[in-house]
BALOBA-1460 file (C-alpha; in Angstrom, 3 decimals):
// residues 257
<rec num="1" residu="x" x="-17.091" y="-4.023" z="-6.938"/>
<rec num="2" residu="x" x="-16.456" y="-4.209" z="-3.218"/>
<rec num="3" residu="x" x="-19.902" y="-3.004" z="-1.011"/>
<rec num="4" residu="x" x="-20.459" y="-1.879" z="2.137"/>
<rec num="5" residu="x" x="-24.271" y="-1.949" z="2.090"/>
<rec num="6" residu="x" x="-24.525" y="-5.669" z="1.030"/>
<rec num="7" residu="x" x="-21.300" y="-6.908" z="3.518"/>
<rec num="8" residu="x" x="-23.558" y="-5.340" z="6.477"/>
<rec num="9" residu="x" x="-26.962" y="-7.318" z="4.548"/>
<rec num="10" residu="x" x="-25.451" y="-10.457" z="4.653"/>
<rec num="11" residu="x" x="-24.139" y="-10.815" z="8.088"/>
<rec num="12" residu="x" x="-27.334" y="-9.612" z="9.851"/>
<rec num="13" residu="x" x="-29.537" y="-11.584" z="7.857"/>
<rec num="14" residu="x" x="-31.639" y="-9.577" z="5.682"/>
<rec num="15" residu="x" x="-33.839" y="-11.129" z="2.999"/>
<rec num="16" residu="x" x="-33.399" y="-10.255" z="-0.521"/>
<rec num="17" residu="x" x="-36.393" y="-8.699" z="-1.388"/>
<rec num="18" residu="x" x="-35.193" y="-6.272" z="1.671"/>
<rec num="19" residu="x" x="-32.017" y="-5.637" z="-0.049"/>
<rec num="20" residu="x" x="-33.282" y="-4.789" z="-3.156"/>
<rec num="21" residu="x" x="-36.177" y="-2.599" z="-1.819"/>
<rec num="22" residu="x" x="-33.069" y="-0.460" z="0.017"/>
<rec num="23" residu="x" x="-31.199" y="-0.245" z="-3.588"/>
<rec num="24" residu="x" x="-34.769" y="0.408" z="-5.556"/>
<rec num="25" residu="x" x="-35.828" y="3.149" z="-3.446"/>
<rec num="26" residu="x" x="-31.946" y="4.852" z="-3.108"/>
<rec num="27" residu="x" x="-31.768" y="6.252" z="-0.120"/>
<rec num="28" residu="x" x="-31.690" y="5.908" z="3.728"/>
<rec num="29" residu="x" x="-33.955" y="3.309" z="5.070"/>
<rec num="30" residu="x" x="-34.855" y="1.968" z="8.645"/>
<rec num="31" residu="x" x="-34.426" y="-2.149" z="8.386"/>
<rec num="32" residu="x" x="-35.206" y="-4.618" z="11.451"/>
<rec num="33" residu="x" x="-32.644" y="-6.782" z="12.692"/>
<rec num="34" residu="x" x="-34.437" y="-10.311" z="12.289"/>
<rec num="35" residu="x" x="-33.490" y="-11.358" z="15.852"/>
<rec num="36" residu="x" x="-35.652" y="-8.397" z="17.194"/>
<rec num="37" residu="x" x="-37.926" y="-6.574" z="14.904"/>
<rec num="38" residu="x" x="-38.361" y="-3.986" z="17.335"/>
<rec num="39" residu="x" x="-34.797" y="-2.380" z="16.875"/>
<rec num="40" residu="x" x="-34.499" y="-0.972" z="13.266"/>
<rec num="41" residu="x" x="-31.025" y="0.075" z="11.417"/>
<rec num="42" residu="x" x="-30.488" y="2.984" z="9.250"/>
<rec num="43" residu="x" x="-29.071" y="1.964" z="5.849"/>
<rec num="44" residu="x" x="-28.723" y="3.168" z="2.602"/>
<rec num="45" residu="x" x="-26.845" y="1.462" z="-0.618"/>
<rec num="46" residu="x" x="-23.742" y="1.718" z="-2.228"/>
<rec num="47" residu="x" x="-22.230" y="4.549" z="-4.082"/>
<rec num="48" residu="x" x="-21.058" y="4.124" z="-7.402"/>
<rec num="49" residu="x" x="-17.224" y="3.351" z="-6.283"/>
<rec num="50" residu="x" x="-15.946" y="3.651" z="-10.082"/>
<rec num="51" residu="x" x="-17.978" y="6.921" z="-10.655"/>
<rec num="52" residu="x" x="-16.687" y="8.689" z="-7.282"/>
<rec num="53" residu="x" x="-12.677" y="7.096" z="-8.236"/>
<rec num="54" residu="x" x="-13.359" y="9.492" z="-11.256"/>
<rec num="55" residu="x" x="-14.663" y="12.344" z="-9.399"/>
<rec num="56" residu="x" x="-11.871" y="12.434" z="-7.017"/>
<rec num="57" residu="x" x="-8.864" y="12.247" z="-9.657"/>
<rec num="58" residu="x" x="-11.146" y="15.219" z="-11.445"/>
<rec num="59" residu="x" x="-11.400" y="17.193" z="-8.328"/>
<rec num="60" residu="x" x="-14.776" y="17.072" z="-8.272"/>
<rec num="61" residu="x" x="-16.237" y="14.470" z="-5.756"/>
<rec num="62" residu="x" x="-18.753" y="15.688" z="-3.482"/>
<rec num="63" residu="x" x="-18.166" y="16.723" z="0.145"/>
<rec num="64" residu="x" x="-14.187" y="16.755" z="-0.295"/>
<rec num="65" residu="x" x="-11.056" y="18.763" z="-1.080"/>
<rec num="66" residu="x" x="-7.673" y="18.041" z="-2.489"/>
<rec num="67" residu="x" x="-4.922" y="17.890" z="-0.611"/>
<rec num="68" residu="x" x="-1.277" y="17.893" z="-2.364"/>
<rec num="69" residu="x" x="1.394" y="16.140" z="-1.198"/>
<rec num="70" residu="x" x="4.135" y="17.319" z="-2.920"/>
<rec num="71" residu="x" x="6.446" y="15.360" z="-5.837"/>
<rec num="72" residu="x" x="8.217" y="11.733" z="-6.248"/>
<rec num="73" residu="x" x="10.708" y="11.147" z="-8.548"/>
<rec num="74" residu="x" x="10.037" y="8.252" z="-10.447"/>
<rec num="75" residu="x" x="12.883" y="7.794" z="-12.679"/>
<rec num="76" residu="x" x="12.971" y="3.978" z="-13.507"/>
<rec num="77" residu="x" x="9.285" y="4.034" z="-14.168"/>
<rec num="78" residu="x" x="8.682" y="1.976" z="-10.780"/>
<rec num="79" residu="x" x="6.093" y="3.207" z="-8.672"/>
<rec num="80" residu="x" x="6.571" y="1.266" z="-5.274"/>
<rec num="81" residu="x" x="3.471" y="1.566" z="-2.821"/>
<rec num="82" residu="x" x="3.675" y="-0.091" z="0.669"/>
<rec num="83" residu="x" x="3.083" y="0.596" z="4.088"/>
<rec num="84" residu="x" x="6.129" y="2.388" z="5.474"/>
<rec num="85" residu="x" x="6.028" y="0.819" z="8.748"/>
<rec num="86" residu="x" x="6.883" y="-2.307" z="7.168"/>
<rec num="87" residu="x" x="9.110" y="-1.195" z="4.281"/>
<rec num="88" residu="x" x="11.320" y="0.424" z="6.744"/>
<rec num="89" residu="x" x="11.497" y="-2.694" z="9.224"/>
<rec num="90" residu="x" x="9.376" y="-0.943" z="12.351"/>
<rec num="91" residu="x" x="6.416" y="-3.203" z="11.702"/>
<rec num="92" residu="x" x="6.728" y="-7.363" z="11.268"/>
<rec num="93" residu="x" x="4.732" y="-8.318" z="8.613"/>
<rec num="94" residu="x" x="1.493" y="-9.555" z="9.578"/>
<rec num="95" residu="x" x="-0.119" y="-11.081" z="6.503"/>
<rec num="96" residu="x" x="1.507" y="-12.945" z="3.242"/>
<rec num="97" residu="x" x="0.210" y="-9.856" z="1.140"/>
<rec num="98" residu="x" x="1.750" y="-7.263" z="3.100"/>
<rec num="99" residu="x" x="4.527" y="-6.565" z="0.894"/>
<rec num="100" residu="x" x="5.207" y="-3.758" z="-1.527"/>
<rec num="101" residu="x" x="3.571" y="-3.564" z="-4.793"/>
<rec num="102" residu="x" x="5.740" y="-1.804" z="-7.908"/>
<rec num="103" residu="x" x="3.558" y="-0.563" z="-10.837"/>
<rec num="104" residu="x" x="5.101" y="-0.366" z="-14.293"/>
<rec num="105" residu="x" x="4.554" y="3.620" z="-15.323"/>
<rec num="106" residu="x" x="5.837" y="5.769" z="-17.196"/>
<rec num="107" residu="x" x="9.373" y="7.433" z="-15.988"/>
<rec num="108" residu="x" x="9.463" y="10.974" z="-14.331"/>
<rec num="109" residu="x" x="8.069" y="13.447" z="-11.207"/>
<rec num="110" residu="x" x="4.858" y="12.270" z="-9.640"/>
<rec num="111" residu="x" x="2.705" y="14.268" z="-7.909"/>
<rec num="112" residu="x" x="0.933" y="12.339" z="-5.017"/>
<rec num="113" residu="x" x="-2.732" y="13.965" z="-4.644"/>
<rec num="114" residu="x" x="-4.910" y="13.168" z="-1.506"/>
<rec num="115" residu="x" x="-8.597" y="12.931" z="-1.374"/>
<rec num="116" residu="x" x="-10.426" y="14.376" z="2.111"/>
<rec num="117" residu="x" x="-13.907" y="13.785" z="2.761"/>
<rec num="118" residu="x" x="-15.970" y="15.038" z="5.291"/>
<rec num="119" residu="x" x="-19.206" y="14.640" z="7.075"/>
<rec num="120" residu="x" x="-21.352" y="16.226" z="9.583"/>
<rec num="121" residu="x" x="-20.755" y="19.856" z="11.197"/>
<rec num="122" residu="x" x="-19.077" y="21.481" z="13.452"/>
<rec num="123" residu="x" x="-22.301" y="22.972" z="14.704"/>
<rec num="124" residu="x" x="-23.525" y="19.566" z="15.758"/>
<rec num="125" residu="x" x="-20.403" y="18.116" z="17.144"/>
<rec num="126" residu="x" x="-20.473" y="15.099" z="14.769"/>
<rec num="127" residu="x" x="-17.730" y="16.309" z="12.017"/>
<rec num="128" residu="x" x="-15.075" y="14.453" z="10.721"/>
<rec num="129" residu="x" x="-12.482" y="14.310" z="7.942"/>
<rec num="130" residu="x" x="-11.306" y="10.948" z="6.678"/>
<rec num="131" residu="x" x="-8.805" y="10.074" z="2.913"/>
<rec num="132" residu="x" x="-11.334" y="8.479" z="0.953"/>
<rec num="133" residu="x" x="-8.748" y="8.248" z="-2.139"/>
<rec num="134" residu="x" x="-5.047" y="8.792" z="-2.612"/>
<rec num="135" residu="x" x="-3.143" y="8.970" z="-6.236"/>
<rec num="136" residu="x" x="0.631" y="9.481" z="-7.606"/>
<rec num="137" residu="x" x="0.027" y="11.041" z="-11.372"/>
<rec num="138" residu="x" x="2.377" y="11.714" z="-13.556"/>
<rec num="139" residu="x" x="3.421" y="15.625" z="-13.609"/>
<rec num="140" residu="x" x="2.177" y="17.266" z="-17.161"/>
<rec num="141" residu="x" x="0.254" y="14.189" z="-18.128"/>
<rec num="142" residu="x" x="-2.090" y="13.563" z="-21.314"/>
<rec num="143" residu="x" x="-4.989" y="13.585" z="-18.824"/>
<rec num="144" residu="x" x="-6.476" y="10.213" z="-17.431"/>
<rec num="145" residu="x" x="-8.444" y="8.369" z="-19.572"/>
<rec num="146" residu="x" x="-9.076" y="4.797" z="-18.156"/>
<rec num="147" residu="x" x="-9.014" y="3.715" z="-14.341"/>
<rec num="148" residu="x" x="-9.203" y="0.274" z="-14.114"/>
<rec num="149" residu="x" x="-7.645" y="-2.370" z="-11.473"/>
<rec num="150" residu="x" x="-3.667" y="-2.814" z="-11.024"/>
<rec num="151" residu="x" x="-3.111" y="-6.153" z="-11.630"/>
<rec num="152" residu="x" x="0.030" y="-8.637" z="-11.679"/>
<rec num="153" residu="x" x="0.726" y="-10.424" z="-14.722"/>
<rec num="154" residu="x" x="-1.556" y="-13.227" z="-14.204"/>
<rec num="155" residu="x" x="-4.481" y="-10.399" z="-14.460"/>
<rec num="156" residu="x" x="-4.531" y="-10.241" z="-10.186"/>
<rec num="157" residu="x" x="-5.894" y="-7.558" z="-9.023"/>
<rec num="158" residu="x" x="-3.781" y="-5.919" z="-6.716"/>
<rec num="159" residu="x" x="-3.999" y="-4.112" z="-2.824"/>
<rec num="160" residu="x" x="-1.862" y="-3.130" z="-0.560"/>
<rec num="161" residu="x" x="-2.280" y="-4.214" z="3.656"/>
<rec num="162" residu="x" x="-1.500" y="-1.693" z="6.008"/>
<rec num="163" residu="x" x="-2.838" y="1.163" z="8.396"/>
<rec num="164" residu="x" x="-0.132" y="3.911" z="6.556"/>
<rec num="165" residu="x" x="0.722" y="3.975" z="3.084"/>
<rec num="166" residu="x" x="3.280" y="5.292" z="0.953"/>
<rec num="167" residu="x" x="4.612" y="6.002" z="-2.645"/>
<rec num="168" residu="x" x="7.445" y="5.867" z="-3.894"/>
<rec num="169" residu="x" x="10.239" y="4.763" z="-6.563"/>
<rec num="170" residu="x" x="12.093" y="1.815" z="-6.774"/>
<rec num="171" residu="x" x="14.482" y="0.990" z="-3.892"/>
<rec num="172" residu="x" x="14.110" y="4.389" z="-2.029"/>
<rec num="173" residu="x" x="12.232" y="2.844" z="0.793"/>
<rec num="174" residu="x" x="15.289" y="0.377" z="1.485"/>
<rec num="175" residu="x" x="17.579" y="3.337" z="0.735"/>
<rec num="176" residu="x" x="15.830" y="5.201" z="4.219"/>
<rec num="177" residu="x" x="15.895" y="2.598" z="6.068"/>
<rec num="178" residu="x" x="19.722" y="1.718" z="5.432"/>
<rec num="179" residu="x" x="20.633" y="5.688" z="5.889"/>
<rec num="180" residu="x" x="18.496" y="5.390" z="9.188"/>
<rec num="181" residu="x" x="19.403" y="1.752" z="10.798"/>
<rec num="182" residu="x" x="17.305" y="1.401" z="13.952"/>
<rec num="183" residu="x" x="13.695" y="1.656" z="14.738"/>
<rec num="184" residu="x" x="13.956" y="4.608" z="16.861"/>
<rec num="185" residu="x" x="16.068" y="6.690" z="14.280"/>
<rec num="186" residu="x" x="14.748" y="10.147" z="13.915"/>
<rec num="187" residu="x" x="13.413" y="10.075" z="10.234"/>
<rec num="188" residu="x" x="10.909" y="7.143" z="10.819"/>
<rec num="189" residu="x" x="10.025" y="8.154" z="14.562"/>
<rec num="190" residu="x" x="9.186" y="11.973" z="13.286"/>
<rec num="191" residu="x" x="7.417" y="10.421" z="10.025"/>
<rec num="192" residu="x" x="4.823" y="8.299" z="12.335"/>
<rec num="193" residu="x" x="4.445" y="11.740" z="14.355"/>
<rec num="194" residu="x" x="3.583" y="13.529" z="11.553"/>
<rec num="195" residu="x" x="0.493" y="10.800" z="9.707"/>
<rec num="196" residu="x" x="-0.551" y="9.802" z="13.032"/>
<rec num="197" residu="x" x="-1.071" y="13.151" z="14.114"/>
<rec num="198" residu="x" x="1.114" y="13.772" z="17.028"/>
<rec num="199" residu="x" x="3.210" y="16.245" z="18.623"/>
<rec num="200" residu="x" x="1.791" y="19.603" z="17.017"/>
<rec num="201" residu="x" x="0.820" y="18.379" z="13.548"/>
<rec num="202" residu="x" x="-2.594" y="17.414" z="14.596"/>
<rec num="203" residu="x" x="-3.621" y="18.101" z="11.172"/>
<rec num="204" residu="x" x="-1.009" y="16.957" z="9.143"/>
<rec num="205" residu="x" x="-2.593" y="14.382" z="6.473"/>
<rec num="206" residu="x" x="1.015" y="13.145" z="4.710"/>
<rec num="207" residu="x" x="4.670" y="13.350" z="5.501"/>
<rec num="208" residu="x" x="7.080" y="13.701" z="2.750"/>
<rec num="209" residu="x" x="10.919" y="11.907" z="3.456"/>
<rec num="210" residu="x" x="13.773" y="12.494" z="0.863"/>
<rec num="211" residu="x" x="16.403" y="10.286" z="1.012"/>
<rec num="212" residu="x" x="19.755" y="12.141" z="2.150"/>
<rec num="213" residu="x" x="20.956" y="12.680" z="-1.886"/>
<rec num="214" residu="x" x="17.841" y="13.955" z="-2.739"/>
<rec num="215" residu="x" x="17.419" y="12.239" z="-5.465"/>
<rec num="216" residu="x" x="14.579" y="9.905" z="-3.937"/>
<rec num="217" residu="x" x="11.561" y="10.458" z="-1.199"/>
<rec num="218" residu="x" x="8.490" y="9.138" z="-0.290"/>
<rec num="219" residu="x" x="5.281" y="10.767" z="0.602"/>
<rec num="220" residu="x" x="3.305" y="8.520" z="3.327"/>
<rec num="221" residu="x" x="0.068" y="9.043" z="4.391"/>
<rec num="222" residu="x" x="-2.281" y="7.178" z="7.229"/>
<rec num="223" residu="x" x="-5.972" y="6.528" z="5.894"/>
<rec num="224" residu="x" x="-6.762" y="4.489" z="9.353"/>
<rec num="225" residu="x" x="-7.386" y="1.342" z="10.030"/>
<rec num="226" residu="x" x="-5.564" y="-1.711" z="9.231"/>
<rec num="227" residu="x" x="-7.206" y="-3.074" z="5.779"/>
<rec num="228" residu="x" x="-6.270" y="-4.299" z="2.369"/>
<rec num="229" residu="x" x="-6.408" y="-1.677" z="-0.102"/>
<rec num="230" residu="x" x="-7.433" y="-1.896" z="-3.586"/>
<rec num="231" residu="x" x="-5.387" y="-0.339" z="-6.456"/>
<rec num="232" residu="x" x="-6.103" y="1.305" z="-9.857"/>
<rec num="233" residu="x" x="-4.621" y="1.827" z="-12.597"/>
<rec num="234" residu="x" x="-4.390" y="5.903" z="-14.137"/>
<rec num="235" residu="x" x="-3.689" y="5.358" z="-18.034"/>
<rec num="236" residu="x" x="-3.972" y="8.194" z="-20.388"/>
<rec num="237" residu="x" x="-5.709" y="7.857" z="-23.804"/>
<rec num="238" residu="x" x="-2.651" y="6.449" z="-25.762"/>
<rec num="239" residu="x" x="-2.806" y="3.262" z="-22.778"/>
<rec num="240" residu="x" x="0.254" y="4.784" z="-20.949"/>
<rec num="241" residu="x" x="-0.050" y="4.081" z="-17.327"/>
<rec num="242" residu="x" x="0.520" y="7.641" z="-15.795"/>
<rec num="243" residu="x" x="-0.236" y="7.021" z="-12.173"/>
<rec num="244" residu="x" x="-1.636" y="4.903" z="-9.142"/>
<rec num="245" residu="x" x="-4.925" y="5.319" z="-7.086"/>
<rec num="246" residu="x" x="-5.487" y="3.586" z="-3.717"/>
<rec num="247" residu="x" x="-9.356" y="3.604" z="-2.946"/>
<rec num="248" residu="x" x="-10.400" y="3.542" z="0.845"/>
<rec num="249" residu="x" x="-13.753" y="3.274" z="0.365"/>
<rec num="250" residu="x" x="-15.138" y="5.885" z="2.367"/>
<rec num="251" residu="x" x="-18.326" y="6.772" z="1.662"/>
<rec num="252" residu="x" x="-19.304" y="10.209" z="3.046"/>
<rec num="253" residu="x" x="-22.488" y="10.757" z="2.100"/>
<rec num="254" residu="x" x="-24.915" y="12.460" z="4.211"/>
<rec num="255" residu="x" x="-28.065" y="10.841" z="5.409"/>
<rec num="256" residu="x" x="-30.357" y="12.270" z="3.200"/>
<rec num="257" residu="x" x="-28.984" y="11.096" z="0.065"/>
């Protein structure tokens, strides 16, 4: 599983007696930087990513709320997720993995389900809110009884690149963008107003765009910064893939855990 702790380790330079002292003891811990012992970095280790991927799809993760999105029709039982700004032409690509990834689920109305964490206070002027996880789950599912990777057929585990990201079914992204030729057309400029936070939605964490049938939409959402982001796989007990997760990794902690 991806770390944060041990990413940071390894490019300053820390032994690995250090490392595991950090991970033994569990908490926050003051290291020196080996190029000057005198300045000392707060650090703690690693969640556990798979048990907090569970929390969130439960509800119950620490420190954050639920945000829903709204639904996704899903009819062909191809869940597309991408990063709108590409999809719908008003990005180049920038990488060879930037494009779309469809997931083989089962067919009908997906719910897409956002994950907000938050840190600090208000009182102390150091609170923030950030999408740690974001799922589409099948509407009256058998509950979720495995998460595990997305992978390709080859067994590669799967991501998607982007600073926004959005769900959807097959072909609807395509299907905006033709109904909306142009990078300045009104749908795409007022869905980038809306995740980015601009022009009186400040707080707006998605924006949902229906095709102009109906009979399609996707639900976008802007977790930050431009990364590669993992995917998992919702199954129920019967093996039934019932939804998608994208993990951000944002670990929200406070300090004196």
């Amino acid at each position: 599983m991806w770390t944060m702790f041990r990413a940071l380790a390894a490019r300053i330079g820390w032994t690995a007696e250090q490392i595991e002292a950090v991970e033994r003891g569990g908490k926050a811990t003051l290291l020196p930087i080996p190029v000057n012992s005198d300045i000392q970095i707060r650090v703690r280790p690693d969640p556990d990513w798979a048990q907090r991927m569970r929390e969130a799809v439960d509800g119950v993760l620490a420190h954050t709320r639920q945000e829903r999105a709204g639904t996704i029709p899903v009819p062909q039982g191809e869940l597309v997720i991408a990063d709108p700004n590409l999809a719908l032409g008003l990005l180049t690509r920038r990488a060879i993995n930037s494009d779309s990834v469809t997931a083989h689920v089962t067919a009908g109305e997906y719910e897409v389900v956002l994950t907000v964490a938050y840190s600090g206070a208000e009182e102390t002027n150091d609170y923030e809110e950030r999408l740690s996880h974001a799922f589409a789950l099948l509407r009256d599912n058998k509950g979720v009884s495995t998460i595990e990777p997305l992978t390709d057929e080859n067994g590669v585990e799967l991501g998607v690149e982007g600073s926004t990201v959005a769900f959807s079914g097959a072909g609807v992204m395509a299907q905006i963008a033709a109904e909306q030729p142009g990078l300045n057309s009104w749908t795409v400029h007022r869905l980038l107003q809306v995740v980015l936070g601009e022009e009186g939605a400040p707080d707006a964490q998605s924006a949902r765009v229906p095709t102009k049938d109906g009979t399609g939409a996707l639900i976008a959402f802007h977790p930050g910064d431009w990364h590669d982001y993992p995917l998992f796989r919702l199954a129920d007990a019967e093996g039934a893939t019932v939804g998608v997760l994208v993990e951000f990794y944002v670990d929200n902690r406070p300090w004196d855990i």
